[in-house]
MDAnalysis code that builds the backbone (N, CA, C; Angstrom):
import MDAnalysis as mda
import numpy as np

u = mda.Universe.empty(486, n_residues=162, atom_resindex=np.repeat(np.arange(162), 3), trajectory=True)
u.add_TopologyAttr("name", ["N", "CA", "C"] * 162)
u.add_TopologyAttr("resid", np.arange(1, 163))
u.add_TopologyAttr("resname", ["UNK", "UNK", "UNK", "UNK", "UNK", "UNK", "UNK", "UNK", "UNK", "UNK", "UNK", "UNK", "UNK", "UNK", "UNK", "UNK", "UNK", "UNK", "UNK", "UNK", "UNK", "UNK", "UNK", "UNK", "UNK", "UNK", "UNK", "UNK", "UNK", "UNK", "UNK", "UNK", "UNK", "UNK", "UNK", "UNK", "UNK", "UNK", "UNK", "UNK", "UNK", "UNK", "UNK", "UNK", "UNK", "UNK", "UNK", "UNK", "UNK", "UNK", "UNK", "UNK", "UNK", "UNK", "UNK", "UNK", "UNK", "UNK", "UNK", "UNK", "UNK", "UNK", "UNK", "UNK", "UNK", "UNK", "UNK", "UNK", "UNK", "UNK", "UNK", "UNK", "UNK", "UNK", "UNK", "UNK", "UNK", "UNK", "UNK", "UNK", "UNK", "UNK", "UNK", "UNK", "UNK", "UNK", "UNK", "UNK", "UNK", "UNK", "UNK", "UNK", "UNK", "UNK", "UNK", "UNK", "UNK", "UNK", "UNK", "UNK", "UNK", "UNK", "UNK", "UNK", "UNK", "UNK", "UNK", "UNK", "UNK", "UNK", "UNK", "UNK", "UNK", "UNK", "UNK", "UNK", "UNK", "UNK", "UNK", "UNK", "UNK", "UNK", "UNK", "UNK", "UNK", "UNK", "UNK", "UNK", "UNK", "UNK", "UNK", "UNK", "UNK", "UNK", "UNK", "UNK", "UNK", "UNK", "UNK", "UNK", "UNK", "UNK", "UNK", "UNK", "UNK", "UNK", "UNK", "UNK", "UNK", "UNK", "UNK", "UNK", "UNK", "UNK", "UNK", "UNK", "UNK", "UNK", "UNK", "UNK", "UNK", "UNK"])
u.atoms.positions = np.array([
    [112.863, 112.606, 82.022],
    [112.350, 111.915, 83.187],
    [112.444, 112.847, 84.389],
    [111.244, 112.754, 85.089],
    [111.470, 113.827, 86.353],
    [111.040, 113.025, 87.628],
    [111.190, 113.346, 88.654],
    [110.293, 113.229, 89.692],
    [109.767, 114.867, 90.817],
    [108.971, 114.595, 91.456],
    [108.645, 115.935, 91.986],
    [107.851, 115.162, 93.032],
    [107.921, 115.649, 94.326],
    [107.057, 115.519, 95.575],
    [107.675, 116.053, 96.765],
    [106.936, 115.463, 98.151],
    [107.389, 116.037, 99.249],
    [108.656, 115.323, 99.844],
    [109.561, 116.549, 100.112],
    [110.705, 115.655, 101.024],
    [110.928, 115.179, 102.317],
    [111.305, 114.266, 102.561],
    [111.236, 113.693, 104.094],
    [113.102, 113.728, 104.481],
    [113.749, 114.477, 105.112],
    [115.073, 114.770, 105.600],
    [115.796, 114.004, 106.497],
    [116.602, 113.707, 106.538],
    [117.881, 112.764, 106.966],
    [119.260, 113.096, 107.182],
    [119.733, 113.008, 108.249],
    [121.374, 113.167, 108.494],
    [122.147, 112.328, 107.692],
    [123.928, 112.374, 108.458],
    [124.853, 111.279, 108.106],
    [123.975, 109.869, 108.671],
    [125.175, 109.533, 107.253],
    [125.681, 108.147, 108.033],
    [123.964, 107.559, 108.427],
    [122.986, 107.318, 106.750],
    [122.111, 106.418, 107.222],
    [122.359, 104.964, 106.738],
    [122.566, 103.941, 107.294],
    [122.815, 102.905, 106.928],
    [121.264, 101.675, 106.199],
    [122.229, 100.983, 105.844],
    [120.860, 100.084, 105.668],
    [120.381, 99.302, 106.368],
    [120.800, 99.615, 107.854],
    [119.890, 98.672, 108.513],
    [118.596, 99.466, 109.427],
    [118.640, 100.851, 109.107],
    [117.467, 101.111, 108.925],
    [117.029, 101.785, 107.950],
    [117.301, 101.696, 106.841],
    [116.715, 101.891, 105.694],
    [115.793, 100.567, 105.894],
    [116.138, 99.358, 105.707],
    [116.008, 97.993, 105.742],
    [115.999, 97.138, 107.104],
    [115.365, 97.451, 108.384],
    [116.009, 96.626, 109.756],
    [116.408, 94.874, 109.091],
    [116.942, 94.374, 109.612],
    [117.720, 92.658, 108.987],
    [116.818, 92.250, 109.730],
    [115.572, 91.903, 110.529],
    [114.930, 90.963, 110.836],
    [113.624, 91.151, 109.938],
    [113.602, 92.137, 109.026],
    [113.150, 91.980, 107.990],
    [113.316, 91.617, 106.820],
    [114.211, 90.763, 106.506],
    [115.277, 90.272, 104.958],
    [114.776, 89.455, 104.875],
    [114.274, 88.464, 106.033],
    [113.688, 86.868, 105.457],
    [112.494, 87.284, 104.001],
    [112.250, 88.701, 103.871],
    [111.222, 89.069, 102.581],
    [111.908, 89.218, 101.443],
    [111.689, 89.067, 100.217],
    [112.266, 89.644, 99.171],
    [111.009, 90.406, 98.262],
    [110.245, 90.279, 98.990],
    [108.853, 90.971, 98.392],
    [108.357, 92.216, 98.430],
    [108.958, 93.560, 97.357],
    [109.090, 94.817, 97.574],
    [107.882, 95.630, 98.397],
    [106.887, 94.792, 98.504],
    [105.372, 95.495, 98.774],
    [106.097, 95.168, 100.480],
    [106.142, 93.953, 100.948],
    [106.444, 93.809, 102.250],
    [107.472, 94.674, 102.775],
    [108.837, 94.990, 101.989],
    [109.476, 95.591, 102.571],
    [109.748, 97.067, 102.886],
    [108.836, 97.343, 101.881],
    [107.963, 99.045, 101.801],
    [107.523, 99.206, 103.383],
    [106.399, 98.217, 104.030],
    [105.961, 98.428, 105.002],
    [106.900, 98.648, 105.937],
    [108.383, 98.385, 106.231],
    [109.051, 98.485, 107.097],
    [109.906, 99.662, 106.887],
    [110.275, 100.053, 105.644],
    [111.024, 101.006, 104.911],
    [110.997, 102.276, 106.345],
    [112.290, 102.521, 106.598],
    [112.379, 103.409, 107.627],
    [112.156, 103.609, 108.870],
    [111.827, 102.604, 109.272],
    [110.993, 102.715, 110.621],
    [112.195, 102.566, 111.888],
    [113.421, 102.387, 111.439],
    [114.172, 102.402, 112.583],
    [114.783, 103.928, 112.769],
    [114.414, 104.402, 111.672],
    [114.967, 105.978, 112.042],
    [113.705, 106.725, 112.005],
    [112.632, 106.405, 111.231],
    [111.836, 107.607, 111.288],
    [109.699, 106.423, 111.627],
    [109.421, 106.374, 112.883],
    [108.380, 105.957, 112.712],
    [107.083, 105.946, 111.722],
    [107.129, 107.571, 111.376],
    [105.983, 107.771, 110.712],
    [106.233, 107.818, 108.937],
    [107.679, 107.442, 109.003],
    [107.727, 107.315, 107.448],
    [106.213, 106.604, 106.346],
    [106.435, 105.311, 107.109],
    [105.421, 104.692, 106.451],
    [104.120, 105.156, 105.901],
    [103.519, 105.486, 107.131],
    [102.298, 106.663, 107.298],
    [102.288, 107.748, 106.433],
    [102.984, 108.116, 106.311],
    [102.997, 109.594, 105.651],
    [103.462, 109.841, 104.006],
    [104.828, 108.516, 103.674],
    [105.203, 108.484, 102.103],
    [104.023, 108.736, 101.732],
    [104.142, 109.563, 100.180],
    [103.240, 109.245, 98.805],
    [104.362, 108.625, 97.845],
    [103.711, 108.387, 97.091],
    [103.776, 108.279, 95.514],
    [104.410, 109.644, 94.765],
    [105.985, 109.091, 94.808],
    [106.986, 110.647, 94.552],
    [107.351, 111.060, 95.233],
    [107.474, 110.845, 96.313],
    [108.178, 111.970, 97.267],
    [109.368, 111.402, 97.214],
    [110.223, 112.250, 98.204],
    [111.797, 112.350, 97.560],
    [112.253, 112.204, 99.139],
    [113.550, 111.532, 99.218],
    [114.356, 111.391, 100.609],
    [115.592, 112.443, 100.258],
    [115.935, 113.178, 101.283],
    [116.949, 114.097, 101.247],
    [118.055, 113.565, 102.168],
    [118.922, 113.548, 102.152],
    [119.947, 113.354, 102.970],
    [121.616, 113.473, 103.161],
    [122.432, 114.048, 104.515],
    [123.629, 114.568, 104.220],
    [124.686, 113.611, 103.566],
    [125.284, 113.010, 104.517],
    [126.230, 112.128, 103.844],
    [126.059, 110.676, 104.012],
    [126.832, 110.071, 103.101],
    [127.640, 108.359, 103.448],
    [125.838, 108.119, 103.350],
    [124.707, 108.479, 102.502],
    [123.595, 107.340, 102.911],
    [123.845, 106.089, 102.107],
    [123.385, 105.520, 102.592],
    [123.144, 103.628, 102.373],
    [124.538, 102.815, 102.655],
    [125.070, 103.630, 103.553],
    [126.242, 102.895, 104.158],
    [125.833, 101.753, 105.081],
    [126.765, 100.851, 105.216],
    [126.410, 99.367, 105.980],
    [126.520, 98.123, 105.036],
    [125.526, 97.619, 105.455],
    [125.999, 96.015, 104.588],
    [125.646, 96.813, 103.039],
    [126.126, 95.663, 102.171],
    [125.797, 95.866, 100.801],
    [123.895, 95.308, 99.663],
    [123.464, 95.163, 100.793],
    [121.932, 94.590, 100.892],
    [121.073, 95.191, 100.065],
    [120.864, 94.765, 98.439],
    [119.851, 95.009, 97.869],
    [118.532, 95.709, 98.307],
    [117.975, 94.662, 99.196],
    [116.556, 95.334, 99.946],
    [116.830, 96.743, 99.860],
    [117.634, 97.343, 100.479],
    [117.540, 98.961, 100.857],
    [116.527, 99.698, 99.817],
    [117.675, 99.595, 98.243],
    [116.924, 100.400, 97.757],
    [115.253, 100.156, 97.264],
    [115.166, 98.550, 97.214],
    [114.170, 97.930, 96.724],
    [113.308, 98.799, 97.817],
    [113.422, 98.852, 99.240],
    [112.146, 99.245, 100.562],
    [112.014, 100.855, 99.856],
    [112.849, 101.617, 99.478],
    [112.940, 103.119, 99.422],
    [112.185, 103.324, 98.284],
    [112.303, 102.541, 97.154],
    [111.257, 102.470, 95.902],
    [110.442, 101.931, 95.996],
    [109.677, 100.845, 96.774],
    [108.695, 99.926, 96.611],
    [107.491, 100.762, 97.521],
    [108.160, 101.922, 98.804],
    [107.623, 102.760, 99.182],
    [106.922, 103.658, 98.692],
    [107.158, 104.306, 97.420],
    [106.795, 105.015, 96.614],
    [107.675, 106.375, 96.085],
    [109.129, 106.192, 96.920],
    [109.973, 107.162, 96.981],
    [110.564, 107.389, 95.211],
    [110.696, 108.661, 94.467],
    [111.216, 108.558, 93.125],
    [112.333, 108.870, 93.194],
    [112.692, 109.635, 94.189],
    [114.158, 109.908, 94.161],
    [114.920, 110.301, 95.604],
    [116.668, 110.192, 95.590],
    [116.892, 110.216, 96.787],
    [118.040, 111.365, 96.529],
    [118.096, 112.565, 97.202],
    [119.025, 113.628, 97.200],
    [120.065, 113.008, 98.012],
    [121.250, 113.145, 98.133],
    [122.323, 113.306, 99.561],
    [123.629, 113.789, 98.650],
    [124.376, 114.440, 100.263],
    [125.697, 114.611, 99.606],
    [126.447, 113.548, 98.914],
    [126.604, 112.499, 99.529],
    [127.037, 111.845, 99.395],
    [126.634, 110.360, 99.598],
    [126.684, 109.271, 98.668],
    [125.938, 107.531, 98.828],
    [127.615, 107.003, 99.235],
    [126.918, 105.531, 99.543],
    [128.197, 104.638, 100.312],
    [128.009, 103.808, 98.767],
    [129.208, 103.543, 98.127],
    [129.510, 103.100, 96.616],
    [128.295, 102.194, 96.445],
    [128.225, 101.052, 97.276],
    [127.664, 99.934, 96.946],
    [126.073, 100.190, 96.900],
    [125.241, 101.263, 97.704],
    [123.884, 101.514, 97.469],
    [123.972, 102.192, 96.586],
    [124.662, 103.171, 95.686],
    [124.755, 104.191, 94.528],
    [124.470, 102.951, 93.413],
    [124.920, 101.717, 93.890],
    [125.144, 101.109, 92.359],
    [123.856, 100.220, 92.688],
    [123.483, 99.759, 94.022],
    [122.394, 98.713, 93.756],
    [121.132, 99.527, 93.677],
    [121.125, 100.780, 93.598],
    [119.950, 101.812, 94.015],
    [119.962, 102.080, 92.260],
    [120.725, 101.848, 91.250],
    [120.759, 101.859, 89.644],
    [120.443, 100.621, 88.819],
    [120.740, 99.732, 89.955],
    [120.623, 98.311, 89.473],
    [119.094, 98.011, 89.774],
    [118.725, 98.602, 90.199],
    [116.597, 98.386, 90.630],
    [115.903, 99.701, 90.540],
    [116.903, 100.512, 89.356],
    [116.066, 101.652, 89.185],
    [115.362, 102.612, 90.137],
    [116.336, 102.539, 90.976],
    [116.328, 104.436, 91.831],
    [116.907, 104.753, 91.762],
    [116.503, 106.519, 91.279],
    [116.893, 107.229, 90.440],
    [117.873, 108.168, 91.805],
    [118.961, 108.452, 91.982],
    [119.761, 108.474, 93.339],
    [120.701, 109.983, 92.499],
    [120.783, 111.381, 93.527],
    [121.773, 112.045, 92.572],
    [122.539, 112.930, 94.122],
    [123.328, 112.749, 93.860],
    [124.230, 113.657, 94.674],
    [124.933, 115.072, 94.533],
    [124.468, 115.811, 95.943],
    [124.140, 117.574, 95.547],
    [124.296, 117.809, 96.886],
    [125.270, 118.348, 96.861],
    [125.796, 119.101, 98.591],
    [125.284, 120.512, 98.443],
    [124.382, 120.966, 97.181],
    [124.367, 122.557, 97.715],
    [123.148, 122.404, 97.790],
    [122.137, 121.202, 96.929],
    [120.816, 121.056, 97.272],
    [120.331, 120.391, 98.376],
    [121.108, 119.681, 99.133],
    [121.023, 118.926, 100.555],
    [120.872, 120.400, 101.452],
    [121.992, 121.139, 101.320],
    [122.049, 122.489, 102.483],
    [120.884, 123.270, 102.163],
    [120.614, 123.145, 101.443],
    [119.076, 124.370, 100.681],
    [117.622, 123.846, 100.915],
    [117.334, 122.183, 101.118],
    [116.288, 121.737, 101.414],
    [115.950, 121.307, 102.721],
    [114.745, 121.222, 103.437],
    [114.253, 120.649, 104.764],
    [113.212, 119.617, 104.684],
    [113.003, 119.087, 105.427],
    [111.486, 118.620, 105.544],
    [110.382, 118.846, 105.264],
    [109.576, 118.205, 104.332],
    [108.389, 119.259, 103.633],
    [108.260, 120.031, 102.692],
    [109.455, 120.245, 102.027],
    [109.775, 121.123, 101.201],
    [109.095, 120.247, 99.441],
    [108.791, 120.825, 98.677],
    [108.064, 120.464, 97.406],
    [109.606, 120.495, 96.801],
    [110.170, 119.401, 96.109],
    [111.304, 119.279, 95.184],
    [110.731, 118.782, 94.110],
    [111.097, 118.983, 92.426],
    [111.151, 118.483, 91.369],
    [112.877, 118.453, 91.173],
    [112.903, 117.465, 90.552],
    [114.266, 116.938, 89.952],
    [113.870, 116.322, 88.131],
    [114.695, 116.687, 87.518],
    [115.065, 116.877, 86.059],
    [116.083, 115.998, 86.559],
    [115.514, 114.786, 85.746],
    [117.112, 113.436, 85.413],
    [118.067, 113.904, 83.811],
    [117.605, 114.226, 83.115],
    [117.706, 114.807, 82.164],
    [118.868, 115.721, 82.286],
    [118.799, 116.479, 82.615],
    [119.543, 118.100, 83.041],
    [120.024, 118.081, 84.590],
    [119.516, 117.157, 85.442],
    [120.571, 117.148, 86.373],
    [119.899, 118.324, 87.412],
    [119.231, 119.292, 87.270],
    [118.559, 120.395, 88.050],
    [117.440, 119.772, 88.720],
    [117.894, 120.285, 90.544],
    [117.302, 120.365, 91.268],
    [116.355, 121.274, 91.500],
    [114.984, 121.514, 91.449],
    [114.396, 122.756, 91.808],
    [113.320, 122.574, 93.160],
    [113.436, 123.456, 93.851],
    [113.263, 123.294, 95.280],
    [112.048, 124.519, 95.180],
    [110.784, 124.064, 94.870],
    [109.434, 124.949, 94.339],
    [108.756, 125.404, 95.769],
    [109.329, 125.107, 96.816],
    [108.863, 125.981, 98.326],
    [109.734, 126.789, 98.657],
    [110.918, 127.056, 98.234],
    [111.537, 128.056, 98.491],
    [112.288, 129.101, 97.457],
    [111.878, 128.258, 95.935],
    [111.833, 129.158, 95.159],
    [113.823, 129.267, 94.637],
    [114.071, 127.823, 94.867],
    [115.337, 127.755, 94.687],
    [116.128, 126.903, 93.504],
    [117.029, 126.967, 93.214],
    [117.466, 125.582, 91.932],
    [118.980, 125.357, 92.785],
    [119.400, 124.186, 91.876],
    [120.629, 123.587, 92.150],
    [121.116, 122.454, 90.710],
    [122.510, 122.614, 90.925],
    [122.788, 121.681, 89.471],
    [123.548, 120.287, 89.947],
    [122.499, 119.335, 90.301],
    [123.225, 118.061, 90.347],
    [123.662, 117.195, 89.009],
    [124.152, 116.315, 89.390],
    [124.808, 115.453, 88.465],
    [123.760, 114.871, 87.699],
    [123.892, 115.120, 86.208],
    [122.886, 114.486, 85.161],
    [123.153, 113.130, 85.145],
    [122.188, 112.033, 84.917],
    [122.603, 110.924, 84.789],
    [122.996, 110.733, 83.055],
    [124.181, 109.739, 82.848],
    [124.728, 109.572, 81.348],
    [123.100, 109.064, 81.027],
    [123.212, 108.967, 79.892],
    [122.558, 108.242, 79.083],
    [122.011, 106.833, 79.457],
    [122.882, 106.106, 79.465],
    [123.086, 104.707, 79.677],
    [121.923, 104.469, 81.287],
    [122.764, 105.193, 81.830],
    [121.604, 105.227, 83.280],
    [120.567, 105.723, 82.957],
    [120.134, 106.490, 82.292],
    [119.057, 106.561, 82.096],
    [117.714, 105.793, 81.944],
    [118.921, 104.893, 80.923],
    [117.865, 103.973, 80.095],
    [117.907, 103.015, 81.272],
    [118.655, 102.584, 82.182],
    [118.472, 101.272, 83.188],
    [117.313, 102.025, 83.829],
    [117.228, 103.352, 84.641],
    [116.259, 103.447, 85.267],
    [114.702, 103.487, 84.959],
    [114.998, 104.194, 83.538],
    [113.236, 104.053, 82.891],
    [113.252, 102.798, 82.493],
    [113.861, 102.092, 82.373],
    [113.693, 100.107, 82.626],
    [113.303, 99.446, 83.559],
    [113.331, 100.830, 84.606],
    [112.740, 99.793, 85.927],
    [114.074, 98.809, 86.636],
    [114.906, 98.711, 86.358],
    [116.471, 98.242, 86.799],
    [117.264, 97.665, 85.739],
    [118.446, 97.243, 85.926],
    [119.275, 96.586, 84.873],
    [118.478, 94.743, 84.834],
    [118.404, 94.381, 85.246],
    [117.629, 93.634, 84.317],
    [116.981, 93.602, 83.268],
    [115.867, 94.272, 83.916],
    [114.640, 94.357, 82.879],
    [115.402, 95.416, 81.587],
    [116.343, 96.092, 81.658],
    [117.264, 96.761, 80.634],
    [117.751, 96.222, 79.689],
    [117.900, 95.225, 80.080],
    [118.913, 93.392, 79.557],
    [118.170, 92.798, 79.026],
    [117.073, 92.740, 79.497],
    [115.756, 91.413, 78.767],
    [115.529, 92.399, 77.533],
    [114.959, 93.529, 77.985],
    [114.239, 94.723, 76.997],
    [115.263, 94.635, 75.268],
    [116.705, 94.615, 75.475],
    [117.314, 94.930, 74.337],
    [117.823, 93.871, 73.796],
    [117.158, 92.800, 74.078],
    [117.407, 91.681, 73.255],
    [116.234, 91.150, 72.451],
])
């Protein structure tokens, strides 16, 4: 399983309330909450995501409340994957539980910018950073995660193997 696209860059300490602003929660409808996905930190997110592109970011992201939406807005956006040094526990696990694919890499965070073309290998855990002609070895996902994320989340993982 891979993903590959353009990256859009991020500091500490992004929380989910703008990953997600809360006067947008009355939705649970991933298409709706796509449209808002980012807009308290970055206006033109919306505008500009494709289909694959990748969020980079330093530390503690998806810190704040423990709010599903987050990762649901970051995938429903079209995002396949999210670099950072470091996730806040509770988005690491609900960002697995709805199948985003999330890996943490402090030497590939310092090595990438804005714009930059990334492919990521879930498989092998390698970051390759194809605009600057660089690699990095993040954390492979086990097995098990694997299979939740090409499930599309732990649910549909649950229904699937019965």
């Amino acid at each position: 399983m891979k993903a590959n696209g353009t990256v859009f860059r991020y500091g500490d300490n992004v929380d989910t309330d703008v990953i997600i602003p809360a006067r947008y929660l009355n939705s649970s409808d991933p298409a709706e909450l796509a449209t808002h996905c980012m807009e308290d930190i970055d206006q033109e997110f919306v505008k500009k995501v494709q289909k694959g592109d990748i969020i980079v970011a330093d530390k503690n992201f998806g810190c704040g409340s423990s709010r599903e939406h987050a990762p649901i807005a970051i995938k429903a956006a079209g995002v396949s994957c999210v670099i950072a040094e470091t996730f806040a526990r509770i988005f690491y696990r609900n960002a697995i539980n709805i199948g985003l694919p999330i890996i943490e890499c402090p030497e590939a965070v310092k090595g990438i910018e804005a714009g930059d073309q990334v492919e990521v290998d879930f498989d092998s855990g390698m970051i390759y950073n194809r605009t600057r002609s660089t690699q990095y070895k993040g954390q492979a996902f086990p097995e098990f995660m694997q299979k939740i994320i090409a499930a599309e989340g732990l649910i549909n993982y649950i229904n699937n193997k019965q």
